[in-house]
C-alpha positions as CSV (number, residue, x, y, z in Angstrom):
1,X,-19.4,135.4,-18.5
2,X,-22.7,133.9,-19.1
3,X,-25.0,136.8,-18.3
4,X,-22.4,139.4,-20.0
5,X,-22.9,137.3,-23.3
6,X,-26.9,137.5,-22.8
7,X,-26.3,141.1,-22.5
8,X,-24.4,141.4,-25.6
9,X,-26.4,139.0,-28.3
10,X,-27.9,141.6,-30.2
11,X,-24.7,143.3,-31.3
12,X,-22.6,140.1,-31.6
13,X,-23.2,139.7,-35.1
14,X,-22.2,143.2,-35.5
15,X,-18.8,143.1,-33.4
16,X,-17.7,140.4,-35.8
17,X,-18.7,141.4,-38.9
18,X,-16.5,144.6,-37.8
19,X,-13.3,142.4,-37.0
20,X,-14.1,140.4,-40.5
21,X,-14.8,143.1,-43.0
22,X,-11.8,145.4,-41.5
23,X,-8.4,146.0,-39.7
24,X,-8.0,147.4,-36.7
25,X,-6.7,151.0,-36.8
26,X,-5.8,153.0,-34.0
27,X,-7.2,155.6,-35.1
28,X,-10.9,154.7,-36.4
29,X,-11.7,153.2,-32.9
30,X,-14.5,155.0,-32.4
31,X,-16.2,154.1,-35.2
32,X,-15.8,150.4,-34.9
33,X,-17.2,150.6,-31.2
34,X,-20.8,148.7,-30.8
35,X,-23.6,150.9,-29.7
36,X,-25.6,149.8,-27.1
37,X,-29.2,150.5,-26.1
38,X,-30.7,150.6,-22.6
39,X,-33.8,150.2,-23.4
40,X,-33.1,146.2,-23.4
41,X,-30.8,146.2,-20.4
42,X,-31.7,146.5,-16.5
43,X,-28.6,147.9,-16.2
44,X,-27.2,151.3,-15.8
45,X,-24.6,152.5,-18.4
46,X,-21.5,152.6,-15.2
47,X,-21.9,148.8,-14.7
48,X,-22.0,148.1,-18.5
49,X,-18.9,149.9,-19.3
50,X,-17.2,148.1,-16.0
51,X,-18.1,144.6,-17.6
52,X,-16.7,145.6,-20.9
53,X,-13.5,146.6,-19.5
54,X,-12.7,143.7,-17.7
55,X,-14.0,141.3,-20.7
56,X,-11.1,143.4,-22.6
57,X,-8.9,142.6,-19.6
58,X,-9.2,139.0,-20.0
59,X,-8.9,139.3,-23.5
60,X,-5.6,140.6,-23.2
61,X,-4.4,137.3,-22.0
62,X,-6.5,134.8,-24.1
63,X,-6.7,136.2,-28.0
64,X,-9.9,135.0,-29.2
65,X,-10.1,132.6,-32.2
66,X,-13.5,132.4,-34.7
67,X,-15.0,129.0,-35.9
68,X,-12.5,129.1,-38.3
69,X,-9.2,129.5,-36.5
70,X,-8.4,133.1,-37.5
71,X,-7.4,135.6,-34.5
72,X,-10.0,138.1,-33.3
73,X,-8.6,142.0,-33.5
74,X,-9.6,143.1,-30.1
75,X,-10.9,146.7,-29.7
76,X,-9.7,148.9,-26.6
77,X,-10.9,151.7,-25.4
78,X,-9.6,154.9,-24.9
79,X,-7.8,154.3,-21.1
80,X,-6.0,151.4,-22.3
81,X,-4.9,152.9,-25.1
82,X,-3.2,156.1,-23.2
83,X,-1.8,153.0,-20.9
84,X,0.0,151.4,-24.1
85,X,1.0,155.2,-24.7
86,X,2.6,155.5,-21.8
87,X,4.2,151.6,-22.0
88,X,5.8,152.9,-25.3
89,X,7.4,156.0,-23.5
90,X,9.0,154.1,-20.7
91,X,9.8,151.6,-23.7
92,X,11.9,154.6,-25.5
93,X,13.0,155.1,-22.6
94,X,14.4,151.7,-21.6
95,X,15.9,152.0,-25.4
96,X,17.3,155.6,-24.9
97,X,19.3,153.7,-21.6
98,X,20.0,150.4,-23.4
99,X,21.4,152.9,-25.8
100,X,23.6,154.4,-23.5
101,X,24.8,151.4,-22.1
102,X,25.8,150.0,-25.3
103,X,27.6,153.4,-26.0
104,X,29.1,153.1,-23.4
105,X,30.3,149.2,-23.5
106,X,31.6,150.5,-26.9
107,X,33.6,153.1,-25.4
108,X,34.8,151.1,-23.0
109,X,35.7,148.4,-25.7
110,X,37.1,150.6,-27.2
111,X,39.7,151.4,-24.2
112,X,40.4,148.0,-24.5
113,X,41.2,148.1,-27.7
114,X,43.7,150.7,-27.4
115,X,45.6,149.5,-23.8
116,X,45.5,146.3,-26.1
117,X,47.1,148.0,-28.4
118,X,49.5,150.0,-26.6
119,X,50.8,146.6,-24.5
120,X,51.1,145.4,-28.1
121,X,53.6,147.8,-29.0
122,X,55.6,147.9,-25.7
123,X,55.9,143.5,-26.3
124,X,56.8,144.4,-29.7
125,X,59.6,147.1,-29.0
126,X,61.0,144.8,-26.2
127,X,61.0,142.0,-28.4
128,X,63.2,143.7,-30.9
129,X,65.5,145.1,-28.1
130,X,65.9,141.5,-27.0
131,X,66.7,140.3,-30.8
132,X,69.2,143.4,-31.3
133,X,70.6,142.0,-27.9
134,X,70.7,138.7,-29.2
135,X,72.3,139.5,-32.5
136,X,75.0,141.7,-30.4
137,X,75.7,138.2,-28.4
138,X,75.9,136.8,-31.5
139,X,78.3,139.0,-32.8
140,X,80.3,138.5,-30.3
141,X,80.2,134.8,-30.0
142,X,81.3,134.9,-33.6
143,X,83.8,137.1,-33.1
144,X,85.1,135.4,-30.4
145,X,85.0,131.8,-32.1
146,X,86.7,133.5,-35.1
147,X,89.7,134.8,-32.7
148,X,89.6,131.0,-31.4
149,X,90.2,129.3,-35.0
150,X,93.1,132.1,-35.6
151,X,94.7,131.3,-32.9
152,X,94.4,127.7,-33.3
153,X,95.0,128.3,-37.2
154,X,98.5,130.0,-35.6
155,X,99.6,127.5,-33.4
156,X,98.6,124.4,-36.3
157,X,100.7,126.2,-38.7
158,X,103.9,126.7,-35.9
159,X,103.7,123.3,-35.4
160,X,103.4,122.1,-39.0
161,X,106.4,124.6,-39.6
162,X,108.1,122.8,-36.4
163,X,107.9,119.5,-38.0
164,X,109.0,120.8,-41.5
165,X,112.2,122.1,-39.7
166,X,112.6,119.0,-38.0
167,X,112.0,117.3,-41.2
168,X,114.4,119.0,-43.7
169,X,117.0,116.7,-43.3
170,X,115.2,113.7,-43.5
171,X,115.5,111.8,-46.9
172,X,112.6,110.8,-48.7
173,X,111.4,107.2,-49.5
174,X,112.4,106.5,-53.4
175,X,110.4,107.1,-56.0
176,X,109.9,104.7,-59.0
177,X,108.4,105.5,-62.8
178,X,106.2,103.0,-64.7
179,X,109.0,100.9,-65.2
180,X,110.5,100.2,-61.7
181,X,113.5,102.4,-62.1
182,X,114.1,104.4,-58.9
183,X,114.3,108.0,-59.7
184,X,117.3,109.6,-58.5
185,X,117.0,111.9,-55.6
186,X,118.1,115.1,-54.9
187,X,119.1,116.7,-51.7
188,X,117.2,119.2,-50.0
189,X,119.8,122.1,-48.9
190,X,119.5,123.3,-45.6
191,X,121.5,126.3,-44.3
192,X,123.9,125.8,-41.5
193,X,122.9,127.6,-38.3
194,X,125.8,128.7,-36.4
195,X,126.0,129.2,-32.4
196,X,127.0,132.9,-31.8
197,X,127.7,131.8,-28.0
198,X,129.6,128.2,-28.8
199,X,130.4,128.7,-32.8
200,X,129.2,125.0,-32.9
201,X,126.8,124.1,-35.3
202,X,123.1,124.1,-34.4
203,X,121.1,120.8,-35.4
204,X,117.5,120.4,-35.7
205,X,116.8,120.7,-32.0
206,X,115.7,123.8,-30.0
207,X,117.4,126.9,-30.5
208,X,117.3,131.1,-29.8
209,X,117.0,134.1,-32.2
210,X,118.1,137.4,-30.9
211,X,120.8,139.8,-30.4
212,X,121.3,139.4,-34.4
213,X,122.4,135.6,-33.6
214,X,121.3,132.1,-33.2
215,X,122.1,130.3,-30.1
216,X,122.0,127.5,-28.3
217,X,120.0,128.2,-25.6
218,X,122.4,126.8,-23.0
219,X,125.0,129.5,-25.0
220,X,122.6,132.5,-24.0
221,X,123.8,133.1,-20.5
222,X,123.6,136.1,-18.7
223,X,126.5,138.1,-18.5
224,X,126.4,138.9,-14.4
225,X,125.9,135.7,-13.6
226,X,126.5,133.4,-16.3
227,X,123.4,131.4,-16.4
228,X,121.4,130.5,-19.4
229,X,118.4,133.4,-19.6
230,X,115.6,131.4,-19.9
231,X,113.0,134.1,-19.7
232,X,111.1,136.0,-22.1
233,X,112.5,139.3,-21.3
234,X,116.1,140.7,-20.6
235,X,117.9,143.2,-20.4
236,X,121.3,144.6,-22.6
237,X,124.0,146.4,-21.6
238,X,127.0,147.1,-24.0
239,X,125.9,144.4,-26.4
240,X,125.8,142.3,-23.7
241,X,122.1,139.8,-22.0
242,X,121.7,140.2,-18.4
243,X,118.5,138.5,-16.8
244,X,116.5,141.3,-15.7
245,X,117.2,141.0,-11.9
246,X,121.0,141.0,-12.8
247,X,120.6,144.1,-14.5
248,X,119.0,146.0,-11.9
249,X,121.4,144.6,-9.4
250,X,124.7,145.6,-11.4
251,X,122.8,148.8,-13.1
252,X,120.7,150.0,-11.5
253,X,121.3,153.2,-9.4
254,X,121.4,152.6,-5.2
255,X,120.7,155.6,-2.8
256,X,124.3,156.1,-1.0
257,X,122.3,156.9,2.0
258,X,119.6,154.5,2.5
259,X,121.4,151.7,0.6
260,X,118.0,151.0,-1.7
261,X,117.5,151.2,-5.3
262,X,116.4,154.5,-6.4
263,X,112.8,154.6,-7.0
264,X,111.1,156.0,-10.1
265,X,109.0,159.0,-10.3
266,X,105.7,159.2,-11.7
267,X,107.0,158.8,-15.4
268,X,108.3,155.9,-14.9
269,X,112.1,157.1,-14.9
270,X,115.0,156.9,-12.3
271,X,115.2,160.2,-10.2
272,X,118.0,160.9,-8.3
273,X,120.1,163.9,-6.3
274,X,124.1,163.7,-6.6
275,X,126.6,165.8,-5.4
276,X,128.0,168.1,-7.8
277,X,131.9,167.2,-5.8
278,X,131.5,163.9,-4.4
279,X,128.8,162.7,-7.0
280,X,127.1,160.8,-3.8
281,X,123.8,159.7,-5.4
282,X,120.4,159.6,-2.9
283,X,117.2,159.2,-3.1
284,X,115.3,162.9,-3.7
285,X,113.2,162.5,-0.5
286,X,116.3,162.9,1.9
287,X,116.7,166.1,1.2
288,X,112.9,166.6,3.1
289,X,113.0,163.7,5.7
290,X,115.8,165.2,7.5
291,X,119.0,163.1,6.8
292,X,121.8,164.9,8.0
293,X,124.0,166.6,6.6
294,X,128.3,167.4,7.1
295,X,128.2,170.9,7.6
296,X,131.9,170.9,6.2
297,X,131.7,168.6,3.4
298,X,128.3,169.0,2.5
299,X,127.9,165.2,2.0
300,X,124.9,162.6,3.7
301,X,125.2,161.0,6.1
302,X,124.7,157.3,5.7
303,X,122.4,155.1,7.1
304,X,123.1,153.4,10.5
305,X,126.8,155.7,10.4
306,X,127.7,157.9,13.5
307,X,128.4,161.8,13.5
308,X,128.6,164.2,16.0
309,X,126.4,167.0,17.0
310,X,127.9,170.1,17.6
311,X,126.6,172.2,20.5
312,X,124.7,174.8,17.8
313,X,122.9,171.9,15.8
314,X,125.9,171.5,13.8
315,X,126.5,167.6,12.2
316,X,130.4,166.9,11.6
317,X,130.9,163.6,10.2
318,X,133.5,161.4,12.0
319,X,136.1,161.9,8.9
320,X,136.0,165.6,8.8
321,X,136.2,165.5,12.6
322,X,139.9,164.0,12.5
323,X,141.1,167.2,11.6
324,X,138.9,169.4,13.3
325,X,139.8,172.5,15.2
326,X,137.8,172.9,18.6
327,X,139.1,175.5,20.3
328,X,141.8,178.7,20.0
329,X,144.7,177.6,21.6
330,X,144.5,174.5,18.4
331,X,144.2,177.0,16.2
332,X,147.6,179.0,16.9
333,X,149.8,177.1,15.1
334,X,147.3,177.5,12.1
335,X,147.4,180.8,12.8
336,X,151.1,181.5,12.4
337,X,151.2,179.1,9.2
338,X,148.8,181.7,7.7
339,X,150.7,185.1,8.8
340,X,154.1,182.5,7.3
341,X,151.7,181.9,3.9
342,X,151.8,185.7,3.6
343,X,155.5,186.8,4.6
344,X,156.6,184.5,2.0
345,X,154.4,186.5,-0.6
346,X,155.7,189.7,0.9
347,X,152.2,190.5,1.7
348,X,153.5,190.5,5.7
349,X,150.9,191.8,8.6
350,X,153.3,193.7,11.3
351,X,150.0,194.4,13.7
352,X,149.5,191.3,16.1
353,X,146.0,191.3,15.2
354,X,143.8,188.6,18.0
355,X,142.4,185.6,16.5
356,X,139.7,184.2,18.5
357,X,137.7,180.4,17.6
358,X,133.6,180.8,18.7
359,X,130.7,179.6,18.5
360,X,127.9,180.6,15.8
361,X,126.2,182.8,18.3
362,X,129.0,184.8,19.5
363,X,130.1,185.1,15.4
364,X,126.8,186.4,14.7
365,X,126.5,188.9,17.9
366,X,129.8,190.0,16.3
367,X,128.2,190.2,13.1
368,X,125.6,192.8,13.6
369,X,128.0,195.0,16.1
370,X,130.4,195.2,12.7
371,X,129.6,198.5,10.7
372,X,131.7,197.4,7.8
373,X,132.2,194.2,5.5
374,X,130.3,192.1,3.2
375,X,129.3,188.8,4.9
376,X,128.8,185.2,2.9
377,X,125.3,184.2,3.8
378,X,123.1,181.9,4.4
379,X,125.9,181.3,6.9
380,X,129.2,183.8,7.7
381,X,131.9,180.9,8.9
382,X,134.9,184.0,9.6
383,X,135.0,188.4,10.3
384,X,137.4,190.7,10.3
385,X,136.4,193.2,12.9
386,X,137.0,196.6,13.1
387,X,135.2,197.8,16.1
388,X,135.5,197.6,19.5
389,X,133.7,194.5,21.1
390,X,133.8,191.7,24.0
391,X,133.7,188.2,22.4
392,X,133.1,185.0,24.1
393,X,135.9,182.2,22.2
394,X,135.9,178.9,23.0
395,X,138.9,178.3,25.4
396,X,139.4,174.7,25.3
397,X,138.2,171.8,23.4
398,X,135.0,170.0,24.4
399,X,134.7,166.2,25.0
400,X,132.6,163.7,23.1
401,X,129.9,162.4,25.4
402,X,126.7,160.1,25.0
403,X,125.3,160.3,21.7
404,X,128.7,161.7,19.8
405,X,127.4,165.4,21.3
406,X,129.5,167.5,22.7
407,X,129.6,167.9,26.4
408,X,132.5,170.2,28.7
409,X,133.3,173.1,26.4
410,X,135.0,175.8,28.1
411,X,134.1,179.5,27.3
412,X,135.3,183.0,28.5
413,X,134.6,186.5,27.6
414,X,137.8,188.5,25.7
415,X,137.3,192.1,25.4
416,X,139.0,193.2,22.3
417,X,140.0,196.7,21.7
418,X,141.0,198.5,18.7
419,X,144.9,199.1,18.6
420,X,144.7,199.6,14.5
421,X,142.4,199.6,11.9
422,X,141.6,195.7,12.7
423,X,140.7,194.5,16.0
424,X,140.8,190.9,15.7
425,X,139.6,187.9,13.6
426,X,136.9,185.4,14.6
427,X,136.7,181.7,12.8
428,X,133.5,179.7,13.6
429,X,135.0,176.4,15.7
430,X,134.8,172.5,15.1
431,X,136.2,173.0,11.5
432,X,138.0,171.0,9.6
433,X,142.1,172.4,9.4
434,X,141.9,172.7,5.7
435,X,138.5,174.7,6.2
436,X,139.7,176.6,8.9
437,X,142.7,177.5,7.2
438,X,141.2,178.8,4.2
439,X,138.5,180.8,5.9
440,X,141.7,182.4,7.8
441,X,143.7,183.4,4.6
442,X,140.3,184.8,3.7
443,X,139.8,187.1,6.5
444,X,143.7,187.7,6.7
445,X,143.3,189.4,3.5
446,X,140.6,191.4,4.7
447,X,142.8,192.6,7.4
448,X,146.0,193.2,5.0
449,X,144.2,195.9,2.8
450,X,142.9,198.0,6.0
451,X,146.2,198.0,7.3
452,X,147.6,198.5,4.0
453,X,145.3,202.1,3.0
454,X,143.6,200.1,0.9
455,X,140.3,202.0,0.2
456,X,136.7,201.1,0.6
457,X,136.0,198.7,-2.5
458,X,133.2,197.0,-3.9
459,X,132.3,193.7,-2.3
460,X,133.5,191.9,-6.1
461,X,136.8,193.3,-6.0
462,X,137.5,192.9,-2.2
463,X,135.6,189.4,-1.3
464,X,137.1,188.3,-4.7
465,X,141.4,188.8,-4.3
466,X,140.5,187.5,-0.7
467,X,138.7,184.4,-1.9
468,X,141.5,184.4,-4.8
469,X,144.4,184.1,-1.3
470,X,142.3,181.4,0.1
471,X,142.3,179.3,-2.9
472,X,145.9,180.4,-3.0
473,X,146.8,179.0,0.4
474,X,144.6,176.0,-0.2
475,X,146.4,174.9,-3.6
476,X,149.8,175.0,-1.4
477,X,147.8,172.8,1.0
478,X,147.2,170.5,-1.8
479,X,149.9,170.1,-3.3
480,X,153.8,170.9,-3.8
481,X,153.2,174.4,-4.4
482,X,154.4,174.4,-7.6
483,X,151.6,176.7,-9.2
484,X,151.9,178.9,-6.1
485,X,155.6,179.5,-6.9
486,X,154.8,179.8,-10.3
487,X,152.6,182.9,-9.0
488,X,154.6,184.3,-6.6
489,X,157.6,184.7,-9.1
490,X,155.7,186.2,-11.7
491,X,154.3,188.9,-9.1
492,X,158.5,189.6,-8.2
493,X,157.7,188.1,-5.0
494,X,160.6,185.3,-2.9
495,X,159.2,181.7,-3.1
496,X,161.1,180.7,-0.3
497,X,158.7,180.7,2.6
498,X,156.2,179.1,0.4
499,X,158.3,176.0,-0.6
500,X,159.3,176.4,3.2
501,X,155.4,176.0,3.9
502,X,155.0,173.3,1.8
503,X,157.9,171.2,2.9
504,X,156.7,171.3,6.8
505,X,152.9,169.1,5.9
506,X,153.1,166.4,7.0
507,X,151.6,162.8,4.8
508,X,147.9,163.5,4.5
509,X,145.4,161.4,3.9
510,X,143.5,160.3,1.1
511,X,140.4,162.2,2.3
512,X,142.0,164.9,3.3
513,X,143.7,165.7,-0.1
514,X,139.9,164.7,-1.3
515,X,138.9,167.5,1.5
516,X,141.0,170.4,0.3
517,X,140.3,169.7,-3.7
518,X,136.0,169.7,-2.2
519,X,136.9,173.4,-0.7
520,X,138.7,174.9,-3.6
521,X,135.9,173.2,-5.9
522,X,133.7,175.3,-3.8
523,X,135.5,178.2,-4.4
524,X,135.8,178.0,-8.0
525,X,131.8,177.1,-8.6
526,X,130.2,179.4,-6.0
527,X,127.7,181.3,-7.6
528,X,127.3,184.6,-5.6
529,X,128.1,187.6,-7.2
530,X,130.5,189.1,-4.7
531,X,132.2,185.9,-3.8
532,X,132.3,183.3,-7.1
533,X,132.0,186.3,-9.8
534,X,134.6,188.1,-8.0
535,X,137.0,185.1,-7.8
536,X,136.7,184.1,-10.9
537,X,137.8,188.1,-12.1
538,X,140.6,188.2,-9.6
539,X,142.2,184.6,-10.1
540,X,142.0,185.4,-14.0
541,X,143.7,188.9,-13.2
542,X,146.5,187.4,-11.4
543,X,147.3,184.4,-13.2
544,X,147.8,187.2,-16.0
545,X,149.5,189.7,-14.4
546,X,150.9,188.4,-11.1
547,X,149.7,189.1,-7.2
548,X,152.0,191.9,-7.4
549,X,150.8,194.1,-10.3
550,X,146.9,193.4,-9.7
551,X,147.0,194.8,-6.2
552,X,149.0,197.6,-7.1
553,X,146.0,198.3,-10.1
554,X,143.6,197.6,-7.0
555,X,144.9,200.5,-5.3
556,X,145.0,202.8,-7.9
557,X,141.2,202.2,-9.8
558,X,139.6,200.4,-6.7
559,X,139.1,197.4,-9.8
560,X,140.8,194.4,-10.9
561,X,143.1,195.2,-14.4
């Protein structure tokens, strides 16, 4: 830098007194620049201006200092200074980005803040769900503990009235006053307690309250099986304890078929079916799972007892078969018993009218060749024909093989032809007598007013006075016959051949009196119109005016009087 400051000596002194006497100022730059001559220089002006620009460049890194220690205000020249321009746009610019990212840092603060926030709210809500929770546990613990400390409260105080009772009887120590005397003591009363089972007295141990009474309770004994009830529960019956087991035993209803106690329904209460005769109580469900039925008393059949199957599905129980009628040849002396029944009520049939025992099919054959007649359904057991037919009877009575069915039965066809205005009488077969006999007086009767001009009447007055001869014939059955003779007289009719009638039965049995009172029970409570409502007109008629006088009105009005 030597020969650059020989260059510049003459305008030293004037470069300094400019940076002493003023500021620098951007802007007066070109006032404060030195002049320069070249007449003094072996120069040229290009390598001048190159020697001042790079003594300005290395004054930009070493700032110059005076004798004095004060900083030298350098002087640029017009290309630096549109380089520092152009360092102050790229420095707005770096500001303009720094600007940007601290908006954006902000912003994103910002979202911090607020997820901050949000997460705050969430821990605070589950917070107070988990102290609601816990005050609800609380609760309950509290509750719970107070339930506890009743309970236990309870059972303190039944003890400390336990020992009180215990204690009633028990004299105090004495008592004394200031001066020694003993006070005089009074007794504490305790009522007398009374056995209601032993009439003893009851101490101050253990005893029962119930039933209105106080008891021992070795007193309190069931009444089935005499044994104290020491249970909680039982059961009464006429004023009287059973254990509950005892009860159910003596009181509760059993199915008469399958031998168990009747169930309850859904309500809780004892359902049951019985027999509006026999009152034979069973168990609803055997009237759908196929127990079988007598088809002559109506009754169930037990479980584990025998019957037998008739050849048509029929089920005859072994009691109602010790009377039964198999075939028609058995039946003839029935037969003639009946025609005797009417003679004696001087209701005689002259016309040896057939009678013929068959099988359901061959009845019902019969059945739908008959023009005439009102028939008993849901099963016709007897007809009174009046047309010309063949009929297949049962000619002699079948054996009992394997399995109580019937196995050997003997049948023939029997043309009947028509002699009078009936032309013979068919009875359904395997009957009991009393059965069979009633469905014949029946039918008999149906013959008696053909033959007799009766004209064609309405099914209530003609299946009624026949149903009202059946019951009839089934009362003399019964009994003595003295109600029948009763009848008879009043209708001006000879009781002789009735109380002849009755004197030829024989004993009969227990069951079979039971037998004949089940048919005329059915009789009297049948519910059809022609057969029960008619009955129940013509039995009143002629237990008011006599046999005789309410056929005779028959005739005449074709109604009962």
């Amino acid at each position: 830098m030597g020969w650059l400051t020989k260059i510049l000596k003459g305008s030293s002194r004037k470069y300094s007194d400019g940076q002493v006497n003023r500021r620098y100022n951007r802007e007066d730059r070109s006032l404060d620049t030195p002049s320069y001559s070249a007449d003094g220089s072996d120069f040229d002006k290009e390598e001048i201006e190159c020697a001042i620009a790079l003594s300005l460049s290395e004054q930009e890194h070493v700032i110059p200092h005076d004798d004095k220690g004060k900083k030298v205000i350098e002087y640029k020249s017009e290309t630096e200074e549109e380089d520092d321009d152009d360092d102050e746009d790229e420095d707005d610019d770096d500001e303009e980005y720094t600007r940007a990212q601290l908006e954006a840092e902000e912003e994103e603060e910002e979202k911090k803040v607020a997820q901050a926030q949000i997460e705050e709210e969430e821990k605070r809500r589950a917070e107070a769900e988990l102290e609601e929770t816990e005050k609800q546990l609380a609760k309950a613990r509290l509750e719970e503990e107070e339930v506890r400390r009743a309970k236990a409260q309870l059972e303190e105080d039944e003890q400390l009235a336990k020992a009180l009772q215990e204690s009633m009887n028990v004299g105090s120590p004495p008592r004394y006053d200031d001066s020694g005397s003993v006070f005089p003591s009074y007794p504490f009363l305790v009522p007398s307690r009374i056995c209601t089972g032993c009439r003893a007295e009851i101490g101050h141990g253990r005893f029962l309250s119930c039933m209105g009474g106080v008891w021992h309770p070795e007193c309190f004994c069931c009444n089935a099986c005499d044994k104290p009830i020491i249970d909680y529960e039982f059961s009464m019956s006429g004023n009287r304890p059973y254990h509950k087991l005892c009860y159910k035993e003596q009181h509760h209803p059993k199915c008469d078929v399958c031998h168990n106690f009747i169930p309850t329904n859904s309500a809780g209460l004892i359902e049951y079916r019985a027999h509006p005769f026999w009152m034979q109580k069973y168990c609803p469900s055997h009237e759908r799972d196929g127990t079988p039925r007598c088809c002559s008393c109506e009754r169930m059949e037990p479980k584990d007892t025998k019957y037998l199957i008739l050849d048509d599905g029929r089920k005859l129980c072994l009691e109602c078969l010790d009377s039964a009628i198999m075939d028609t040849h058995e039946c003839q002396p029935l037969y003639l018993e009946i025609r005797e029944f009417y003679e004696g009520l001087h209701m005689k049939v002259e016309q040896q009218i057939p009678m013929l025992l068959v099988e359901r099919s061959a009845l019902n054959e019969a059945m739908e060749g008959e023009k005439h007649g009102h028939h008993h359904l849901p099963e016709t057991r007897g007809l009174c024909l009046s047309e010309e037919q063949t009929v297949t009877t049962v000619l002699r009575r079948p054996k009992i093989g394997a399995g109580y069915k019937l196995i050997d039965m003997i049948t023939e066809p029997c043309r009947l032809v028509r002699r009078c205005e009936v032309t013979a009488i068919l009875i359904l077969y395997g009957l009991p007598r009393l059965l069979t006999g009633s469905i014949l007086a029946h039918e008999m009767m149906h013959a008696w007013l053909r033959l007799n001009g009766y004209p064609n009447l309405r099914p209530e007055v003609e299946e009624g006075i026949c149903q009202v001869l059946a019951h009839m014939w089934l009362e003399s059955e019964t009994y003595a016959g003295s109600t029948l003779i009763d009848i008879a007289s009043s209708s001006s009719s000879s009781s002789s051949a009735v109380a002849t009638a009755s004197s030829k039965k024989g004993e009969r049995s227990d069951f079979e009196k039971k037998l004949g009172e089940f048919f005329k029970h059915q009789i009297e409570s049948d519910s059809s119109s022609a057969y029960g409502d008619g009955f129940r007109q013509g039995n009143q008629a002629v237990l008011t005016h006599g046999l005789k006088r309410t056929l005779d009105h028959i005739r005449l009005t074709g109604t009962f009087p």
